[in-house]
mmCIF file of the C-alpha atoms, coordinates in Angstrom:
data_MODEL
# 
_entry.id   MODEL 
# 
loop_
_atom_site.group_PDB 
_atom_site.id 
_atom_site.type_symbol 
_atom_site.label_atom_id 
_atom_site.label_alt_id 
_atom_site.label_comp_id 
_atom_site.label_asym_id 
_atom_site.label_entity_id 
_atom_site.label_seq_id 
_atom_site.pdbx_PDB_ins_code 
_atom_site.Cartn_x 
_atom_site.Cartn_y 
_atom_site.Cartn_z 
_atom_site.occupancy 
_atom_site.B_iso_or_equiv 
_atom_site.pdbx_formal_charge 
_atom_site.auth_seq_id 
_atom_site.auth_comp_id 
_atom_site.auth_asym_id 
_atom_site.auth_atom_id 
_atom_site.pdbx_PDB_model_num 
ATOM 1   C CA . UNK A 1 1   ? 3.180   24.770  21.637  1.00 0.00 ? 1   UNK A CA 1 
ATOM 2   C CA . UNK A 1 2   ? 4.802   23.275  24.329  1.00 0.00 ? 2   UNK A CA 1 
ATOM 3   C CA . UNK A 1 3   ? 6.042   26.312  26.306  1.00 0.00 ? 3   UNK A CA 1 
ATOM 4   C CA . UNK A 1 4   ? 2.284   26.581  26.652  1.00 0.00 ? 4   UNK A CA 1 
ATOM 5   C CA . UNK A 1 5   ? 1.976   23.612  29.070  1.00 0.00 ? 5   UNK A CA 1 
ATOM 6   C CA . UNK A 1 6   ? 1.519   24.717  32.561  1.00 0.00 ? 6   UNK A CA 1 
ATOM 7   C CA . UNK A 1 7   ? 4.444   23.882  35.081  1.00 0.00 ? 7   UNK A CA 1 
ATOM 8   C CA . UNK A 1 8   ? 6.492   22.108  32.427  1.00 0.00 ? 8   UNK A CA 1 
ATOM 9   C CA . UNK A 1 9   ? 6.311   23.751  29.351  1.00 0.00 ? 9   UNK A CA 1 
ATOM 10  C CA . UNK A 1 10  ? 9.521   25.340  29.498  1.00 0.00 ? 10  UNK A CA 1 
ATOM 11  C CA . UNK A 1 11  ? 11.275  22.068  30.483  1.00 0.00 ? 11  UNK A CA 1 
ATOM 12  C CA . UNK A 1 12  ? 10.021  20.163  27.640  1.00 0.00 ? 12  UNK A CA 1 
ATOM 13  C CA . UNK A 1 13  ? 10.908  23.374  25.051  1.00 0.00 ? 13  UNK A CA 1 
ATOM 14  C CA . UNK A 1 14  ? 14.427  23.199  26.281  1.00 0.00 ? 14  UNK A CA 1 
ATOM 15  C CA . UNK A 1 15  ? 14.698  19.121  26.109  1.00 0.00 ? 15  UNK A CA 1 
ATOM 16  C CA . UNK A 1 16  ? 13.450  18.858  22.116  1.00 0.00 ? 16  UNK A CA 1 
ATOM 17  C CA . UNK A 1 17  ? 15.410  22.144  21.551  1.00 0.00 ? 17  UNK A CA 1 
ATOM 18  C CA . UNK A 1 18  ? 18.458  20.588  22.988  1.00 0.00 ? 18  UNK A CA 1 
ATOM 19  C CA . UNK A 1 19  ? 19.610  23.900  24.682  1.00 0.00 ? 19  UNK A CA 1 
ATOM 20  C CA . UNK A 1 20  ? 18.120  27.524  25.042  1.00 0.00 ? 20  UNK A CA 1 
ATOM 21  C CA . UNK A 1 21  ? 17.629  27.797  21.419  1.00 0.00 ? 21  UNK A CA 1 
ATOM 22  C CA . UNK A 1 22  ? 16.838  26.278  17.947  1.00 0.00 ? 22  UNK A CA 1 
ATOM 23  C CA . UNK A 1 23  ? 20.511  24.556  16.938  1.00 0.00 ? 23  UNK A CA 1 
ATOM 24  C CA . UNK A 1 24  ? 21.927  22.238  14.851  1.00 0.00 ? 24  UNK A CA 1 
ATOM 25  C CA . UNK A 1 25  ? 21.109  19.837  17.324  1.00 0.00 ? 25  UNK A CA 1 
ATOM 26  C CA . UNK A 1 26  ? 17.862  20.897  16.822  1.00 0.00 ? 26  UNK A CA 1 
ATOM 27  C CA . UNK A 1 27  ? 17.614  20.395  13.454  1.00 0.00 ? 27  UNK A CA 1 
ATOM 28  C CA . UNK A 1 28  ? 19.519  17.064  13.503  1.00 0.00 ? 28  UNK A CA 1 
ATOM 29  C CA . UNK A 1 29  ? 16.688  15.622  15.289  1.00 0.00 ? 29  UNK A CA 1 
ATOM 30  C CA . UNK A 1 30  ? 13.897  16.907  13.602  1.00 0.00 ? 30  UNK A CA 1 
ATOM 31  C CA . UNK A 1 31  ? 15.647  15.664  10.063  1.00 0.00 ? 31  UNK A CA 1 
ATOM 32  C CA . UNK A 1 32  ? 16.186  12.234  11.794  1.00 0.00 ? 32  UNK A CA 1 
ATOM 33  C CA . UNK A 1 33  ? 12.368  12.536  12.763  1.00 0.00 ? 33  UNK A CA 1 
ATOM 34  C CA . UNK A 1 34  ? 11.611  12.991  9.674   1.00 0.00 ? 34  UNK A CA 1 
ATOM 35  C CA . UNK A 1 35  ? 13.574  10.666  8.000   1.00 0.00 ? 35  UNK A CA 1 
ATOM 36  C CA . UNK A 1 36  ? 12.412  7.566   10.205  1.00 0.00 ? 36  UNK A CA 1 
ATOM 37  C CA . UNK A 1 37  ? 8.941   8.440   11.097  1.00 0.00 ? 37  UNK A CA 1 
ATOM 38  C CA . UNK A 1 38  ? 7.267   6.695   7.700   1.00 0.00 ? 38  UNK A CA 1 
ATOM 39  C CA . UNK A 1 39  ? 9.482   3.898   8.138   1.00 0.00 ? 39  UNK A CA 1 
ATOM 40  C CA . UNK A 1 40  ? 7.930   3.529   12.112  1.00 0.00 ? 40  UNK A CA 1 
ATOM 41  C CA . UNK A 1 41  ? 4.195   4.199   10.276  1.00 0.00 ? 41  UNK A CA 1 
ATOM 42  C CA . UNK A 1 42  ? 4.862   1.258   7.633   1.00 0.00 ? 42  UNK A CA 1 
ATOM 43  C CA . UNK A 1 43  ? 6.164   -1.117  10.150  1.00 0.00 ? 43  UNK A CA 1 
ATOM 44  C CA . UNK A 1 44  ? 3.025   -0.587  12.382  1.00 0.00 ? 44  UNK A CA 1 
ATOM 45  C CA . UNK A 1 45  ? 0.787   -0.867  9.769   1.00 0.00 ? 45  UNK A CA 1 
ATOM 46  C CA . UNK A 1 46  ? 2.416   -3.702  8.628   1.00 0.00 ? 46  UNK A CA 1 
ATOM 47  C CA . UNK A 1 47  ? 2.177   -5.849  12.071  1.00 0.00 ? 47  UNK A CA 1 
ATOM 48  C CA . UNK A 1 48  ? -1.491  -4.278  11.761  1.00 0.00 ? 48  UNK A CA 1 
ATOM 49  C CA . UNK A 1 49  ? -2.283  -6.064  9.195   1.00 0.00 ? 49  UNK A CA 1 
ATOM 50  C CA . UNK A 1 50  ? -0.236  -9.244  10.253  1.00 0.00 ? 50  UNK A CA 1 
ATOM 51  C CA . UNK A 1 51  ? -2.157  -8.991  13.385  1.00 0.00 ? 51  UNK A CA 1 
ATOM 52  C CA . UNK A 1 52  ? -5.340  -9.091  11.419  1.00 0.00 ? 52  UNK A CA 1 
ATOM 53  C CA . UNK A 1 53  ? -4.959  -11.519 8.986   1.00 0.00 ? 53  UNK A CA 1 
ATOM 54  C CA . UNK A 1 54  ? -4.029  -14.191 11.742  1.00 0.00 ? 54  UNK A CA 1 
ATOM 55  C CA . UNK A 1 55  ? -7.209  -13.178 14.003  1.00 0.00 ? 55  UNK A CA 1 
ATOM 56  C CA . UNK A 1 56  ? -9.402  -11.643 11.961  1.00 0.00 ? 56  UNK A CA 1 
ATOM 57  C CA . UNK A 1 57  ? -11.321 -8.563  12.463  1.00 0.00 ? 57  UNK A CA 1 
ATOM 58  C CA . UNK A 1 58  ? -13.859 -8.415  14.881  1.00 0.00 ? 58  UNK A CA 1 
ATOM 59  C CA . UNK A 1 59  ? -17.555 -8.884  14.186  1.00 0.00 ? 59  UNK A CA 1 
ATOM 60  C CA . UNK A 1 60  ? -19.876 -6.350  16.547  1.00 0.00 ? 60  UNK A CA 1 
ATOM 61  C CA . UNK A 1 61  ? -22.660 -8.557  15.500  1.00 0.00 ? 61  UNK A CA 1 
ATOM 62  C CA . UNK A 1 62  ? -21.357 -11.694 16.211  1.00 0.00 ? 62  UNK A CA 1 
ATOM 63  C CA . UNK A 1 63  ? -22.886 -13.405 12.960  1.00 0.00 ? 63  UNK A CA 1 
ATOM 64  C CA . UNK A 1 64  ? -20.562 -15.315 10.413  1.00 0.00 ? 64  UNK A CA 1 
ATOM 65  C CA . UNK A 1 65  ? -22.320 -14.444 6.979   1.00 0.00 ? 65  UNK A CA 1 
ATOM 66  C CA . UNK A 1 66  ? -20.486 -14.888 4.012   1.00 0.00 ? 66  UNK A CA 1 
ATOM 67  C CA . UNK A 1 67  ? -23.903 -14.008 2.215   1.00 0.00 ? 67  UNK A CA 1 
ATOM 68  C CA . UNK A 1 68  ? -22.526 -9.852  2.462   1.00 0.00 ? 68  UNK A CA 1 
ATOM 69  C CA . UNK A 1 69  ? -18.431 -10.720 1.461   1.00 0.00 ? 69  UNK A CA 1 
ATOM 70  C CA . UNK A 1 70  ? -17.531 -9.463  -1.938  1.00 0.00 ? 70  UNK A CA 1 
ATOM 71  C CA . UNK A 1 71  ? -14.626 -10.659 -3.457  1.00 0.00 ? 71  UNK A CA 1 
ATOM 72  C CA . UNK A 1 72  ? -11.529 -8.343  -3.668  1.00 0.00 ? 72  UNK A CA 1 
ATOM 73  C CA . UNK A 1 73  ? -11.346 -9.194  -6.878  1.00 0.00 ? 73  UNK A CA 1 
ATOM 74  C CA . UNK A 1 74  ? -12.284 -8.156  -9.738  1.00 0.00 ? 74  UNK A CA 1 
ATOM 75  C CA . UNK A 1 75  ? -14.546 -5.633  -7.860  1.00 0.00 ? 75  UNK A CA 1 
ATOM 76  C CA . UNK A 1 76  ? -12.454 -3.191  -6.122  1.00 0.00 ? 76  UNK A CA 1 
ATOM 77  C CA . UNK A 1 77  ? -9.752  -3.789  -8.363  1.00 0.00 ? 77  UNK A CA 1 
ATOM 78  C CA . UNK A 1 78  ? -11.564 -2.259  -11.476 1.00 0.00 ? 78  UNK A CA 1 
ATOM 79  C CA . UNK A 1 79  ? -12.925 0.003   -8.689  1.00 0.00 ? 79  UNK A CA 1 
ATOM 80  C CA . UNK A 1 80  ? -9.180  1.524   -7.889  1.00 0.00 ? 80  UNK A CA 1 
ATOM 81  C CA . UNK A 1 81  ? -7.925  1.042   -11.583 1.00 0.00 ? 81  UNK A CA 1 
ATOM 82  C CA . UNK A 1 82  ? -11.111 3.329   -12.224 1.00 0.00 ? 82  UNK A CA 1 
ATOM 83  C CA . UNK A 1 83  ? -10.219 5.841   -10.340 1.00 0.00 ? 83  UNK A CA 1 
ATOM 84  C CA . UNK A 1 84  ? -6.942  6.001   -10.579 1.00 0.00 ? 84  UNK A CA 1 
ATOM 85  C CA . UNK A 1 85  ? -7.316  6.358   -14.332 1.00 0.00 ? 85  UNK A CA 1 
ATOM 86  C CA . UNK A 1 86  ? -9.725  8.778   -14.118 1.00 0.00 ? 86  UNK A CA 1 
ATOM 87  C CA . UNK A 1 87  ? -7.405  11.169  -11.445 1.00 0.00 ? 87  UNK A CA 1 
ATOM 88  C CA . UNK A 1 88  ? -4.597  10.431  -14.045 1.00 0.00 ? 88  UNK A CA 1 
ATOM 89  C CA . UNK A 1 89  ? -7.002  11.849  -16.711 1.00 0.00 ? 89  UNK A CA 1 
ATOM 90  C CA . UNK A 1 90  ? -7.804  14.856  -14.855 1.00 0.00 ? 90  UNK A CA 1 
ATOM 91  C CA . UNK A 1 91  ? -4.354  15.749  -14.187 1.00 0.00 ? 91  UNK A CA 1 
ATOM 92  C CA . UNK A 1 92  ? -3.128  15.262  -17.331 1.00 0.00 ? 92  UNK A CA 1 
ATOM 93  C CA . UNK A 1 93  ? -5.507  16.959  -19.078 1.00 0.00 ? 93  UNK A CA 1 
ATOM 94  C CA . UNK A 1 94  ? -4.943  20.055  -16.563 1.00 0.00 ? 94  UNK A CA 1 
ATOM 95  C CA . UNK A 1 95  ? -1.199  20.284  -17.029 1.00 0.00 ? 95  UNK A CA 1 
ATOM 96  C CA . UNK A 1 96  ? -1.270  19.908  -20.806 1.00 0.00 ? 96  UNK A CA 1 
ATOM 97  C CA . UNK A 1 97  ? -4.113  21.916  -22.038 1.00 0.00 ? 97  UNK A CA 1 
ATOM 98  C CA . UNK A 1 98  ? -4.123  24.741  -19.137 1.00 0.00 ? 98  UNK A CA 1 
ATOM 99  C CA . UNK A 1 99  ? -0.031  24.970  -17.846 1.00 0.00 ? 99  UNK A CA 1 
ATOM 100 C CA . UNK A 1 100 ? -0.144  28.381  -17.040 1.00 0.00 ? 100 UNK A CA 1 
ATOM 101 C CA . UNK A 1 101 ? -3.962  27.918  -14.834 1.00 0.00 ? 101 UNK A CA 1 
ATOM 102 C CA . UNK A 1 102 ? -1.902  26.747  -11.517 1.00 0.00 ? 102 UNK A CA 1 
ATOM 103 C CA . UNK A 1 103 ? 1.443   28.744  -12.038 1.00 0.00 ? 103 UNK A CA 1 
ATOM 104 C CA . UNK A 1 104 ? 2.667   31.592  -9.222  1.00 0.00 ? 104 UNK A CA 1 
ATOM 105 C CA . UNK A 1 105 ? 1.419   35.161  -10.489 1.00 0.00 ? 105 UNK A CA 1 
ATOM 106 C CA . UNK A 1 106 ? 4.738   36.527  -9.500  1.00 0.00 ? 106 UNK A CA 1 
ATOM 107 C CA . UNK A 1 107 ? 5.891   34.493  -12.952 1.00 0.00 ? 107 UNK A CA 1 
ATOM 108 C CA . UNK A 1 108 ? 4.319   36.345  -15.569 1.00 0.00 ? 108 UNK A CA 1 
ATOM 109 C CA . UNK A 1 109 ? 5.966   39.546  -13.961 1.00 0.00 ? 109 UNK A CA 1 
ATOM 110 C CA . UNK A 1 110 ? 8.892   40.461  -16.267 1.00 0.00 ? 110 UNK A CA 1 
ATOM 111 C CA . UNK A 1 111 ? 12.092  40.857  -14.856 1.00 0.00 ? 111 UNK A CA 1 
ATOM 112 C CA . UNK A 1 112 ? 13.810  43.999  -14.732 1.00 0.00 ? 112 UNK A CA 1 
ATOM 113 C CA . UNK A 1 113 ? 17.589  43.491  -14.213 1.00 0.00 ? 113 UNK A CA 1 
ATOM 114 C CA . UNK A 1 114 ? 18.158  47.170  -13.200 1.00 0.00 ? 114 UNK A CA 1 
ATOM 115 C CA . UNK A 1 115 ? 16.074  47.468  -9.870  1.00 0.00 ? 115 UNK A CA 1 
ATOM 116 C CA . UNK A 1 116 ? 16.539  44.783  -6.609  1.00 0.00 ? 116 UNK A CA 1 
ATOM 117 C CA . UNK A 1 117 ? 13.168  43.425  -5.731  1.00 0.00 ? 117 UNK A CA 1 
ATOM 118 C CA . UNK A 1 118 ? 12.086  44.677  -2.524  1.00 0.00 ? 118 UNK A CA 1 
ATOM 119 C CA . UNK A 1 119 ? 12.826  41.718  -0.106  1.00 0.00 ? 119 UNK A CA 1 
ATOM 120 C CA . UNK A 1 120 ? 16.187  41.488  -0.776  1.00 0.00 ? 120 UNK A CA 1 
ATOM 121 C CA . UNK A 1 121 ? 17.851  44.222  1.052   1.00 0.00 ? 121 UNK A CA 1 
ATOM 122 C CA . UNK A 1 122 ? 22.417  44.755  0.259   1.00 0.00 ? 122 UNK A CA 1 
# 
């Protein structure tokens, strides 16, 4: 995608890639990328929040009615055990009673251990 960038696109292919082509340096980086990016999510959704707790969000209509607030709990707590329970339910139920519905077609093929399958080539 970003060899498609006019003027630069090569540049910037060649500076993630960390040469001319897809290394271990590469893949270093894009492991480390991987490994740290939720960490850098949760730690700005955490000041986030911080940062809203001590100002508040904002109000477009600029009135203070605490006529419309609902308390976080009970409410959406039952709300979210609800559906939680109910997901559980519905997963559970699929797994146990219908295993095979979701399975990979290529498992009910039996296997014949005199021919190779076809995409592995000696």
């Amino acid at each position: 995608l970003l060899s498609a960038l006019p003027y630069m696109g090569t540049t910037l292919v060649e500076w993630v890639w960390g040469g001319f082509a897809v290394d271990n340096a590469t893949l270093t980086r894009f492991f480390t990328f991987h490994f740290l990016l939720p960490f850098m999510i949760l730690a700005m959704m955490m000041l986030h929040l911080l940062l809203l707790h001590e100002t508040g969000s904002s109000n477009p209509t600029g009135t203070n009615s605490n006529m419309d607030k609902v308390p976080f709990h009970p409410y959406f707590i039952y709300k979210d055990l609800l559906g939680a329970g109910l997901l559980t339910t519905a997963m559970l139920s699929l797994t146990l009673f219908f295993p095979l519905l979701l399975g990979d077609p290529d498992n009910f093929t039996p296997a014949n251990p005199l021919s190779t399958p076809p995409h592995i080539k000696p």
